[in-house]
N, CA and C atoms as an extended XYZ file, in Angstrom:
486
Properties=species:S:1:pos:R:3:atomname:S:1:resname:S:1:resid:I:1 pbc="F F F"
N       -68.121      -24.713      -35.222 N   UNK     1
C       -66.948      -24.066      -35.721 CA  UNK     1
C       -66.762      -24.460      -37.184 C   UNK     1
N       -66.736      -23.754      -37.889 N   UNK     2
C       -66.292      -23.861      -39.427 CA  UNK     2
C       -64.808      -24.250      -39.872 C   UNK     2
N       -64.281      -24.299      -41.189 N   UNK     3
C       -63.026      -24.977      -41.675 CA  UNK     3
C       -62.097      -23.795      -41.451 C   UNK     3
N       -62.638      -22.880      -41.304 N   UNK     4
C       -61.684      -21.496      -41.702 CA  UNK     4
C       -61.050      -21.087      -39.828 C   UNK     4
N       -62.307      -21.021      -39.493 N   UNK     5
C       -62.048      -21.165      -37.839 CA  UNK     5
C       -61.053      -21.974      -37.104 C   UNK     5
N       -61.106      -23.669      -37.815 N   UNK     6
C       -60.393      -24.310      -36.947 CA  UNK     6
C       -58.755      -24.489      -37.540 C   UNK     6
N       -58.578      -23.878      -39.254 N   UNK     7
C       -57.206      -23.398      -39.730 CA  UNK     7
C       -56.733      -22.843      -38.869 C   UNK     7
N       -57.439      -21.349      -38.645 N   UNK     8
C       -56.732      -20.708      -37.664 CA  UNK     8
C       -56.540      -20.929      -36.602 C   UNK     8
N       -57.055      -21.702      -36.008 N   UNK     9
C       -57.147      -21.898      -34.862 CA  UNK     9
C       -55.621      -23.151      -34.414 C   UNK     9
N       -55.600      -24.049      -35.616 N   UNK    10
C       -54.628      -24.823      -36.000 CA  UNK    10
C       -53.147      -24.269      -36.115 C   UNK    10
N       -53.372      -22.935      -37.183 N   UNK    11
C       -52.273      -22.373      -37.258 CA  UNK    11
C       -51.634      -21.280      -36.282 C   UNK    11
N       -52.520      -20.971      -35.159 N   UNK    12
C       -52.296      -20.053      -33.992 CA  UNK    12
C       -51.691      -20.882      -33.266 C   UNK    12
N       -51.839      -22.660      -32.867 N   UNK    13
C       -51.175      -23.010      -32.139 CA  UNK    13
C       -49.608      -23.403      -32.549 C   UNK    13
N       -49.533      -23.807      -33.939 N   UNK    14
C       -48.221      -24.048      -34.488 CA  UNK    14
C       -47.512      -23.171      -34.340 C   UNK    14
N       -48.209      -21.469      -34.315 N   UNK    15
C       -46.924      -20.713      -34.207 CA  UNK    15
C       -46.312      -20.567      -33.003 C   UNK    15
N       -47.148      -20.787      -31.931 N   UNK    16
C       -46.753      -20.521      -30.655 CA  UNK    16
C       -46.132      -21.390      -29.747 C   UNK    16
N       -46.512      -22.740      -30.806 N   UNK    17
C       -45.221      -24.134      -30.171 CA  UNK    17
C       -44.388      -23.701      -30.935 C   UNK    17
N       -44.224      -23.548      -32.057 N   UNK    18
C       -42.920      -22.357      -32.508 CA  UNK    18
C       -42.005      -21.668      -31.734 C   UNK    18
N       -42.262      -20.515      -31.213 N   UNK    19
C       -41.993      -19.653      -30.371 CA  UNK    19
C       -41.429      -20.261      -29.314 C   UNK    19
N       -42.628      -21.663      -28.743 N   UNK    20
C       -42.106      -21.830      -27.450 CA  UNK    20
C       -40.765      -23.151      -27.357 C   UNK    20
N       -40.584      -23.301      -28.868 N   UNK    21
C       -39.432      -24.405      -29.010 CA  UNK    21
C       -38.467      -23.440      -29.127 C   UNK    21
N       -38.343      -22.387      -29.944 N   UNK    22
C       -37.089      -20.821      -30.164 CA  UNK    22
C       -37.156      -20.539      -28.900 C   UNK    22
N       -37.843      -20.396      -27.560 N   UNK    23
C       -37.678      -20.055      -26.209 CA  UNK    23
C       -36.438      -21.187      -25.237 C   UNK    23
N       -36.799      -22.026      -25.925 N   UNK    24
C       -35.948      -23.238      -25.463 CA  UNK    24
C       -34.964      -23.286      -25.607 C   UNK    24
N       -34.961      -23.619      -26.783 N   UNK    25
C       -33.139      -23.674      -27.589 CA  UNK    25
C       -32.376      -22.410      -27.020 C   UNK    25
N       -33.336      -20.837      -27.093 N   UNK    26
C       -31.841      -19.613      -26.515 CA  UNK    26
C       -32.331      -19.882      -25.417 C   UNK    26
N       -32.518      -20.459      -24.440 N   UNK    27
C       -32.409      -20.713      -22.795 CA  UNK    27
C       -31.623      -21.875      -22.542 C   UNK    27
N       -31.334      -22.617      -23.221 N   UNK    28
C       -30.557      -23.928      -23.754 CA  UNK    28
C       -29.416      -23.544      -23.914 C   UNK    28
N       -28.981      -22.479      -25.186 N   UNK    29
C       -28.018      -22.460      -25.164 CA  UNK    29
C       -27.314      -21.392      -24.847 C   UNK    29
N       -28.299      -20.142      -23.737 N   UNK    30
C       -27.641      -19.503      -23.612 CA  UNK    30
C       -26.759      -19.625      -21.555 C   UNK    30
N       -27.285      -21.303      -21.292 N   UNK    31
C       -26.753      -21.686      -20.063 CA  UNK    31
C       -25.507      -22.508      -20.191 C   UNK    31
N       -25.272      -23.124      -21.609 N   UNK    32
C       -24.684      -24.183      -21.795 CA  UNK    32
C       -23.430      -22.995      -22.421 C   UNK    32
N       -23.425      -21.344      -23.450 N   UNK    33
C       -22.378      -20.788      -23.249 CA  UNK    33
C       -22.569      -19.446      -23.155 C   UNK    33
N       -22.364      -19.263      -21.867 N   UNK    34
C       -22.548      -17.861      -21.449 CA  UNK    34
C       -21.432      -16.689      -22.109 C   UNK    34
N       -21.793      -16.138      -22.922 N   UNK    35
C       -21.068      -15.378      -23.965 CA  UNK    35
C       -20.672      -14.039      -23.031 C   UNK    35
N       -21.420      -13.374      -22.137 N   UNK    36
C       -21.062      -11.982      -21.598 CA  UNK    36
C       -20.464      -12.838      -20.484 C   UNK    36
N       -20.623      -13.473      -19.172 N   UNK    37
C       -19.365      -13.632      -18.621 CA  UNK    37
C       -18.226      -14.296      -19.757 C   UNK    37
N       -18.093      -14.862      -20.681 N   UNK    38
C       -16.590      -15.068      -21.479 CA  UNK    38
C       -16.119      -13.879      -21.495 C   UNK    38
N       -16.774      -12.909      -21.876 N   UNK    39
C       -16.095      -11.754      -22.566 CA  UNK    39
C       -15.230      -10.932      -21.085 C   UNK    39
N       -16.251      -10.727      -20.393 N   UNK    40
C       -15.855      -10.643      -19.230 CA  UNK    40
C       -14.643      -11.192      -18.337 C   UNK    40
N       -14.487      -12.092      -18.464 N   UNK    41
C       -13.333      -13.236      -17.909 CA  UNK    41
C       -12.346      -12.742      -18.497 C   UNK    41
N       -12.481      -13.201      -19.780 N   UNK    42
C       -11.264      -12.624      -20.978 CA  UNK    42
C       -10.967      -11.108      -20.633 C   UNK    42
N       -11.608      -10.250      -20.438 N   UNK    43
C       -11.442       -8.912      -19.890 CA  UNK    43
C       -10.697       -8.707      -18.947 C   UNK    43
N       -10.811       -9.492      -17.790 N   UNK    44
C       -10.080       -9.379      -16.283 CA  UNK    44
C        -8.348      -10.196      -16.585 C   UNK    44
N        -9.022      -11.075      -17.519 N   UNK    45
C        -7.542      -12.341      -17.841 CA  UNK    45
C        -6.357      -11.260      -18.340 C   UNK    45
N        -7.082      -10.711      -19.722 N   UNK    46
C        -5.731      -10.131      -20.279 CA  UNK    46
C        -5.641       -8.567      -19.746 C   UNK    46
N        -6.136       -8.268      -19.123 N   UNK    47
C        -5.411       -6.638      -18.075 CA  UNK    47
C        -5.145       -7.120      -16.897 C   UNK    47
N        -5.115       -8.441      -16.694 N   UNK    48
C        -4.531       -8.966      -15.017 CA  UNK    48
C        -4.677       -8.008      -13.970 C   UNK    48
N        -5.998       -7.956      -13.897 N   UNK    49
C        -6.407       -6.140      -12.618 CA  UNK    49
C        -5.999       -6.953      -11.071 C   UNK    49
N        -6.101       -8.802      -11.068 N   UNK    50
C        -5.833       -8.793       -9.545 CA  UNK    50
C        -4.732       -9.512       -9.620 C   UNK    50
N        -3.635       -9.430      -10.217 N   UNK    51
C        -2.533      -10.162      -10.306 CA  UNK    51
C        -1.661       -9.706       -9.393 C   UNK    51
N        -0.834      -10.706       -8.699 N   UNK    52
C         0.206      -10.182       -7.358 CA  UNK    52
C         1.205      -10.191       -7.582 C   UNK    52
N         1.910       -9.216       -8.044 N   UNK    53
C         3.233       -8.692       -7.921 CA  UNK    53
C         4.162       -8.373       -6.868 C   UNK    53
N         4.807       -9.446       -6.011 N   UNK    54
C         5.713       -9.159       -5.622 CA  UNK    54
C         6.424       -7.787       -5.599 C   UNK    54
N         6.898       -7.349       -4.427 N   UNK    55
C         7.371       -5.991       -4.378 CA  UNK    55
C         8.899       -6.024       -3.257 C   UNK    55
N         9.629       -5.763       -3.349 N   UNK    56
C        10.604       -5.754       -2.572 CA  UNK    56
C        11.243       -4.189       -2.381 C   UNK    56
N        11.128       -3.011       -1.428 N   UNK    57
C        11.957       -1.862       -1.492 CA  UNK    57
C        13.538       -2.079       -1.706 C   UNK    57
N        13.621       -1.326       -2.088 N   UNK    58
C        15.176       -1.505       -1.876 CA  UNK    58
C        16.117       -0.615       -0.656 C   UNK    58
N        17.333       -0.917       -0.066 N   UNK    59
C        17.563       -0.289        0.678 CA  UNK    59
C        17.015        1.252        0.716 C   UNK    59
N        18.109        1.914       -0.101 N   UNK    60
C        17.606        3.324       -0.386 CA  UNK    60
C        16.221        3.700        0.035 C   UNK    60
N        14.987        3.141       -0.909 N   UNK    61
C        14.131        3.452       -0.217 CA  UNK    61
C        13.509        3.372        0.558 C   UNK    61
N        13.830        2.035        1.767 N   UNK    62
C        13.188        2.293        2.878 CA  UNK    62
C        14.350        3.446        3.632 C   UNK    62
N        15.510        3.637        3.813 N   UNK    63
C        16.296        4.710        4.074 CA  UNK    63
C        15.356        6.028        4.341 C   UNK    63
N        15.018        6.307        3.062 N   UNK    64
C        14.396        7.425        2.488 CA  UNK    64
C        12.893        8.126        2.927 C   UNK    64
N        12.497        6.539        2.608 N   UNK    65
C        11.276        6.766        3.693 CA  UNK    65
C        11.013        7.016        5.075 C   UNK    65
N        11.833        6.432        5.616 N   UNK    66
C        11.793        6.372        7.199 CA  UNK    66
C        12.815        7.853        7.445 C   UNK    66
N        13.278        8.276        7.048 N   UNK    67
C        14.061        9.715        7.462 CA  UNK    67
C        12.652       10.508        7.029 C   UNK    67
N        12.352       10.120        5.795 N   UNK    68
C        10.875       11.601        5.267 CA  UNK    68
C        10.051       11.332        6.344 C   UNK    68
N         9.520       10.266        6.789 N   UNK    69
C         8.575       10.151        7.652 CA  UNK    69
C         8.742       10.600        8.965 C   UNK    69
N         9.811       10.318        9.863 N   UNK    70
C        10.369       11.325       10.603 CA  UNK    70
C        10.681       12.531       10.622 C   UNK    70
N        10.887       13.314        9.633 N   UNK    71
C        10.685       14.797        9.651 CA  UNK    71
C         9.436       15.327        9.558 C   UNK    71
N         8.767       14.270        8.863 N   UNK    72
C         7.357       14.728        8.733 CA  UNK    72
C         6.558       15.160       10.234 C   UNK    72
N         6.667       13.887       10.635 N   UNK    73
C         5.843       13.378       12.270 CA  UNK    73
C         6.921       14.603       12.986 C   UNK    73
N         7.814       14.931       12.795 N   UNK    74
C         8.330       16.144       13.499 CA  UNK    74
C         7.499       16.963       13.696 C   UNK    74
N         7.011       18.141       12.348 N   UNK    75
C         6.760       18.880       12.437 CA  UNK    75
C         5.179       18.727       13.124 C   UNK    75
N         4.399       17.620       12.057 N   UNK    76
C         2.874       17.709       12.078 CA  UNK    76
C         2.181       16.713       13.344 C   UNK    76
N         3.109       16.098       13.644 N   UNK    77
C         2.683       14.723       14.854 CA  UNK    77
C         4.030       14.800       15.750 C   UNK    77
N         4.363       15.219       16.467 N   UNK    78
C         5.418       15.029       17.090 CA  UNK    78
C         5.294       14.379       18.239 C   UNK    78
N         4.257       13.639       18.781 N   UNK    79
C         4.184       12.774       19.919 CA  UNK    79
C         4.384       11.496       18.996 C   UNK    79
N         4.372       11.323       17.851 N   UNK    80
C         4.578       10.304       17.413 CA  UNK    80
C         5.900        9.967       17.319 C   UNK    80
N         6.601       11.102       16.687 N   UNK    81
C         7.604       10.978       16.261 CA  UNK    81
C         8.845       10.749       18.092 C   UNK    81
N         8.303       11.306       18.423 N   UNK    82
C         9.021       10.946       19.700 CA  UNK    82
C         8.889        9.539       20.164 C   UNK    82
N         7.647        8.979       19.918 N   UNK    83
C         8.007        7.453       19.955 CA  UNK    83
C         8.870        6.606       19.267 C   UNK    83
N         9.035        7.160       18.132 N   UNK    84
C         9.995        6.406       17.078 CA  UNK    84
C        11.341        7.009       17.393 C   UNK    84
N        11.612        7.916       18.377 N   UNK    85
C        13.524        7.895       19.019 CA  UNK    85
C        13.298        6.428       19.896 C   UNK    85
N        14.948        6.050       19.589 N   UNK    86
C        15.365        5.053       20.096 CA  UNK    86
C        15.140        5.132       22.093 C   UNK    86
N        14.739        4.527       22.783 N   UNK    87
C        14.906        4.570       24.439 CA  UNK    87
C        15.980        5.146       24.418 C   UNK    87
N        16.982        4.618       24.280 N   UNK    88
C        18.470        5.222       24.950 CA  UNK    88
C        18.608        6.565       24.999 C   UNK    88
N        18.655        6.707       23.544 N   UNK    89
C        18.520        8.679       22.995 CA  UNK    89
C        17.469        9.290       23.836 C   UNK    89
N        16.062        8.748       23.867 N   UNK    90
C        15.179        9.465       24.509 CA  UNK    90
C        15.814       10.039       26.381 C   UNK    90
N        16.385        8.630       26.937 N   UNK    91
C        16.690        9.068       28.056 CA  UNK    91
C        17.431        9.591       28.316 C   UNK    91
N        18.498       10.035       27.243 N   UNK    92
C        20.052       10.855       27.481 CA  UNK    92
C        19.812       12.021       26.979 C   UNK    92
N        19.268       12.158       25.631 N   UNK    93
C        18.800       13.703       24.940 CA  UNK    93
C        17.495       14.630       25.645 C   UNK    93
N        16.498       13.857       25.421 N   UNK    94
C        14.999       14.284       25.651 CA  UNK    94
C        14.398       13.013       26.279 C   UNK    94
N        14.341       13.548       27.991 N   UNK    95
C        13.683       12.502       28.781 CA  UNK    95
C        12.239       12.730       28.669 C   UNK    95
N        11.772       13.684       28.538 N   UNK    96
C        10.180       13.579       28.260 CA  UNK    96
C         9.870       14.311       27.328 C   UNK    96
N         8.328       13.953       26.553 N   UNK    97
C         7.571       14.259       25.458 CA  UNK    97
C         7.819       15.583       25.739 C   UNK    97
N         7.380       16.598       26.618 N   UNK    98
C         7.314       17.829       26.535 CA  UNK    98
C         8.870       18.473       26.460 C   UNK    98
N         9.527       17.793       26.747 N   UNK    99
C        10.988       18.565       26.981 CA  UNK    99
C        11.468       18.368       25.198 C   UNK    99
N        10.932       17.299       24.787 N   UNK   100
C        11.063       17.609       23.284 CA  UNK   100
C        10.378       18.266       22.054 C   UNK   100
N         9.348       18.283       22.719 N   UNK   101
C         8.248       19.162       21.981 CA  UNK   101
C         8.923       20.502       22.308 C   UNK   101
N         9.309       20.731       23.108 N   UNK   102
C        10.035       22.447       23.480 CA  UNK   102
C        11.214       22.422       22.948 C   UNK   102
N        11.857       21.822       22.526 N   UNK   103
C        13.183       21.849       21.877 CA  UNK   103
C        13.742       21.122       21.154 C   UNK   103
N        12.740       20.515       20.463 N   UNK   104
C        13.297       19.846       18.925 CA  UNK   104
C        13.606       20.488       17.543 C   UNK   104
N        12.536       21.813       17.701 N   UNK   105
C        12.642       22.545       16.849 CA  UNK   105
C        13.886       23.870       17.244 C   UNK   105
N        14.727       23.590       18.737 N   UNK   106
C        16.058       24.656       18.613 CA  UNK   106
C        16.932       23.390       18.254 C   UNK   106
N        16.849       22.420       18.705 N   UNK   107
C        17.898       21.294       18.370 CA  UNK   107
C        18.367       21.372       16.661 C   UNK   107
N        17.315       21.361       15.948 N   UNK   108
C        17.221       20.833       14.335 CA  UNK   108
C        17.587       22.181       13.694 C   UNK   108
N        18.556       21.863       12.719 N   UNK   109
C        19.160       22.544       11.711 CA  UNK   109
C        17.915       23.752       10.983 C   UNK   109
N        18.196       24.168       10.526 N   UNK   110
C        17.300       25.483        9.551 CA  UNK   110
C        16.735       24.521        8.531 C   UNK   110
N        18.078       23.082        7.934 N   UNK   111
C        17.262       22.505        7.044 CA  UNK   111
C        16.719       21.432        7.080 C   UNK   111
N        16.487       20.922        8.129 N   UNK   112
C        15.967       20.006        8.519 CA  UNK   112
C        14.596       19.182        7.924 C   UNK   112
N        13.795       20.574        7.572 N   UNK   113
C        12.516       20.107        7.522 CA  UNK   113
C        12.214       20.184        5.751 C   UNK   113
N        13.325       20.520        5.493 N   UNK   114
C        13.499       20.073        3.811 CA  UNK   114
C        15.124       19.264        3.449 C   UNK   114
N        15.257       18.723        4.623 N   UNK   115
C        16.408       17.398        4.485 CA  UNK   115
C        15.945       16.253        3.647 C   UNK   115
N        16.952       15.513        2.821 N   UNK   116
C        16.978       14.237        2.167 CA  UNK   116
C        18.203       13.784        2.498 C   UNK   116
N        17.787       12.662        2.012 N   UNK   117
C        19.193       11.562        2.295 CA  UNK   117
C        20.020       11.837        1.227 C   UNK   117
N        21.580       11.978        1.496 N   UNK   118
C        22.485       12.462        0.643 CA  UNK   118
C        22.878       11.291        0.556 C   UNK   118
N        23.465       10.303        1.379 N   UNK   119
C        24.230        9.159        1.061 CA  UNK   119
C        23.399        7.931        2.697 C   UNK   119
N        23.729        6.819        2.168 N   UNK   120
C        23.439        5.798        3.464 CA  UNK   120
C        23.893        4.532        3.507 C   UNK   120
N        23.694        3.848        4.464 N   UNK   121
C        24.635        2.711        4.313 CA  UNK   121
C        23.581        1.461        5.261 C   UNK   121
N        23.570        0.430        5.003 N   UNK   122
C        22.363       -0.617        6.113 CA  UNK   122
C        23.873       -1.650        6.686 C   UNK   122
N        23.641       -1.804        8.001 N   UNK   123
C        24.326       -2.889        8.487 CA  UNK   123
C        23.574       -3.788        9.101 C   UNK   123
N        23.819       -5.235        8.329 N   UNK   124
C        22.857       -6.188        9.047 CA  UNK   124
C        23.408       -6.718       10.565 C   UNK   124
N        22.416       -6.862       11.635 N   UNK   125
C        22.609       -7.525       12.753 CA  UNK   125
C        21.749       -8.696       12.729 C   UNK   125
N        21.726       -9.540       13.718 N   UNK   126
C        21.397      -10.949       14.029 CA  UNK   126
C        20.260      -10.486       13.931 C   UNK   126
N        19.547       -9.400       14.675 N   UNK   127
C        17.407       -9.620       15.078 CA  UNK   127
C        17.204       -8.240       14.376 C   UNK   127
N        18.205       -7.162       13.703 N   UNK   128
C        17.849       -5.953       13.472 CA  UNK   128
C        19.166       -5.263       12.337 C   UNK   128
N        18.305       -4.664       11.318 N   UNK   129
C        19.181       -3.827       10.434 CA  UNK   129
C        19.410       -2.015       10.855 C   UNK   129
N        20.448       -1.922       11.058 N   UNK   130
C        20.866       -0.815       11.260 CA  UNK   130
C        20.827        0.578        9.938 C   UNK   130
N        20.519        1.433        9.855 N   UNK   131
C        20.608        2.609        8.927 CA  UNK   131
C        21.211        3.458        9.006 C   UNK   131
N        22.366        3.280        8.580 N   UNK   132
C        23.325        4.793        8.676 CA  UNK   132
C        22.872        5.890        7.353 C   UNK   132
N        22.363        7.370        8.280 N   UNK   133
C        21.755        7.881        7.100 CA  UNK   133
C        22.812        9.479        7.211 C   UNK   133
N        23.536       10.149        6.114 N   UNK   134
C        23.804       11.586        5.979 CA  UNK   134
C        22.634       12.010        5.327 C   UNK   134
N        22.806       13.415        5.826 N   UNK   135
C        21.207       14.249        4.955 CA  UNK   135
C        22.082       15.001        4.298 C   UNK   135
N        21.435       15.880        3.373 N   UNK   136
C        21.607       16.947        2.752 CA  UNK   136
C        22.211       18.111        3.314 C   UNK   136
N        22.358       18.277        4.724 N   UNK   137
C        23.182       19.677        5.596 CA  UNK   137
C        24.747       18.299        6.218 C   UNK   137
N        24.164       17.479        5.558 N   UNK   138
C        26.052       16.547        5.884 CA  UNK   138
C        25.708       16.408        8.048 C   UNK   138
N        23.914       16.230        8.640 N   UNK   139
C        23.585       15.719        9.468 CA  UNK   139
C        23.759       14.309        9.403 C   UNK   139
N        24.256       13.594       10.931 N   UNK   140
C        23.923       12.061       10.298 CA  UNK   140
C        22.946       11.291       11.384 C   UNK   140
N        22.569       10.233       10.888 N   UNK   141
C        21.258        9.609       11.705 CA  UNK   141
C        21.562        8.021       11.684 C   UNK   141
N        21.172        7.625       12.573 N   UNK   142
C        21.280        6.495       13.011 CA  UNK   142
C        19.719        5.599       12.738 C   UNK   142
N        19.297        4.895       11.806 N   UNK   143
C        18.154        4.078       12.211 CA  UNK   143
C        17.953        2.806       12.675 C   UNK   143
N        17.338        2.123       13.251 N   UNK   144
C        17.241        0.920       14.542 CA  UNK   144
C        16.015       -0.025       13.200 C   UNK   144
N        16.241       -1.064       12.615 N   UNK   145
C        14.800       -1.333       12.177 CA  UNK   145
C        14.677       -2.619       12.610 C   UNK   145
N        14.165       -3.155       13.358 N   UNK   146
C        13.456       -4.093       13.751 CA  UNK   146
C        11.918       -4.673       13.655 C   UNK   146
N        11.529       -4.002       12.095 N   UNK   147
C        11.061       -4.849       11.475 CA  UNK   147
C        10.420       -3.624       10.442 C   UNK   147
N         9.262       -4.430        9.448 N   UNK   148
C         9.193       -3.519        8.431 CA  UNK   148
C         7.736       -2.337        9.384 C   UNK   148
N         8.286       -1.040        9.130 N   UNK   149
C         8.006       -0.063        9.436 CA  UNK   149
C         8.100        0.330       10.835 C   UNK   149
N         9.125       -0.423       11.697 N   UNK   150
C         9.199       -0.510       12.976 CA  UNK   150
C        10.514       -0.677       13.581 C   UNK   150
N        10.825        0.624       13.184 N   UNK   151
C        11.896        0.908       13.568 CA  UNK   151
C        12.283        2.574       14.823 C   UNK   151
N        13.356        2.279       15.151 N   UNK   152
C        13.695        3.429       16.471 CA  UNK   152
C        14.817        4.683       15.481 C   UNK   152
N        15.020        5.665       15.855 N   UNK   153
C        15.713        6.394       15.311 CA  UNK   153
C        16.394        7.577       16.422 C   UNK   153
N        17.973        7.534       15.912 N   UNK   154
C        19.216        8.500       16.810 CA  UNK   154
C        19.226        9.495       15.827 C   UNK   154
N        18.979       10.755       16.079 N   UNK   155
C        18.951       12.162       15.885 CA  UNK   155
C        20.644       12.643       15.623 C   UNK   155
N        21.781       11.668       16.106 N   UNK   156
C        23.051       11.721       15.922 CA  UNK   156
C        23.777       10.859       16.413 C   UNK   156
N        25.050       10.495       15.979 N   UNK   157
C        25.570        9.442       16.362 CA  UNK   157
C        26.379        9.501       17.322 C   UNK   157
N        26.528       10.688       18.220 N   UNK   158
C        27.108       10.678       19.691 CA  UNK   158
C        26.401        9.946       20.650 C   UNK   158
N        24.903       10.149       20.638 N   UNK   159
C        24.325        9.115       21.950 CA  UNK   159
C        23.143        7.923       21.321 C   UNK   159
N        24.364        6.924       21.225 N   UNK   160
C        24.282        5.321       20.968 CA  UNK   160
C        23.950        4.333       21.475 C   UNK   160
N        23.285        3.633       21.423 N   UNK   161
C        24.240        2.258       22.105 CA  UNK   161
C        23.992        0.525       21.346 C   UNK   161
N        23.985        1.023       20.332 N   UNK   162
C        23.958       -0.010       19.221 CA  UNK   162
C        25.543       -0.222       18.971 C   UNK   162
C-alpha cells in the first residue's frame, strides 16, 4: 500500500468516527429532551381537551327534560313511556300497556306533542324530589324523581298518592 492509499484510507476512517460521534450526541440528546412530545404536552395542557368540569342541571332543566322525554317516548316508544307512569296512576288510569297504547293518544290534548313547560316548581322529600310541571295548554304534571334519570310521572294531578 502506498502513502496516498493509506491517507485515504486514514481519512475515510476519521470521517466516519465523525459521523458516528454526531450519531451519538442526536441520540443522546434527543432521549435526554424530547422536543415533539413537549410540544405535544404543551398542546393538550393549554386547550385542556380532558379537563373535568363539573356540571350540575338546574331545576328547570331537568323539569324540561323529563316532560320532553316523555312526550317523546309517547309518541315514538310508548312501552317505555308507560313504564315511566307512576304504579298508582298506572293502576287507576291505564291498568295495562295495551289499554294505554289505545288511548293515550284520545286522553292527550291536540297539544301535547308540541307541549313545553310553561312554569314548575320541585318539592324536596326525605328519599325523592317531586316536580310540579304546567305545560304550555295550562296541563299539569306531576313528576316522582327518585334519582337522576329515574323518575315516575302523573299525567294529572287528580290520581295521586304522593
Amino acid at each position: 500500500m502506498n502513502k496516498s492509499d493509506r491517507l485515504i484510507d486514514i481519512l475515510f476512517k476519521i470521517v466516519i468516527s465523525i459521523e458516528i460521534i454526531v450519531l451519538i450526541i442526536l441520540i443522546i440528546a434527543n432521549i435526554t429532551t424530547p422536543r415533539g412530545k413537549l410540544k405535544q404536552k404543551s398542546f393538550y395542557e393549554n386547550k385542556k381537551i380532558n379537563e373535568l368540569i363539573p356540571v350540575s342541571p338546574t331545576d328547570e332543566l331537568v323539569a324540561k327534560k323529563y316532560f320532553s322525554d316523555f312526550v317523546n317516548l309517547t309518541f315514538y316508544n310508548p312501552e317505555i313511556a308507560y313504564e315511566h307512569l307512576a304504579d298508582y296512576y298506572k293502576k287507576k288510569v291505564y291498568p295495562s300497556y295495551d289499554y294505554f297504547k289505545k288511548n293515550i293518544m284520545n286522553d292527550v290534548t291536540d297539544g301535547f306533542k308540541t307541549a313545553s313547560v310553561s312554569s314548575y316548581k320541585v318539592t324536596e322529600k326525605s328519599k325523592y324530589r317531586v316536580i310540579y310541571i304546567k305545560d304550555s295548554s295550562n296541563h299539569e304534571y306531576l313528576i316522582r324523581e327518585d334519582g337522576i334519570m329515574n323518575y315516575k310521572i302523573y299525567l294529572d294531578i287528580n290520581n295521586v298518592d304522593i
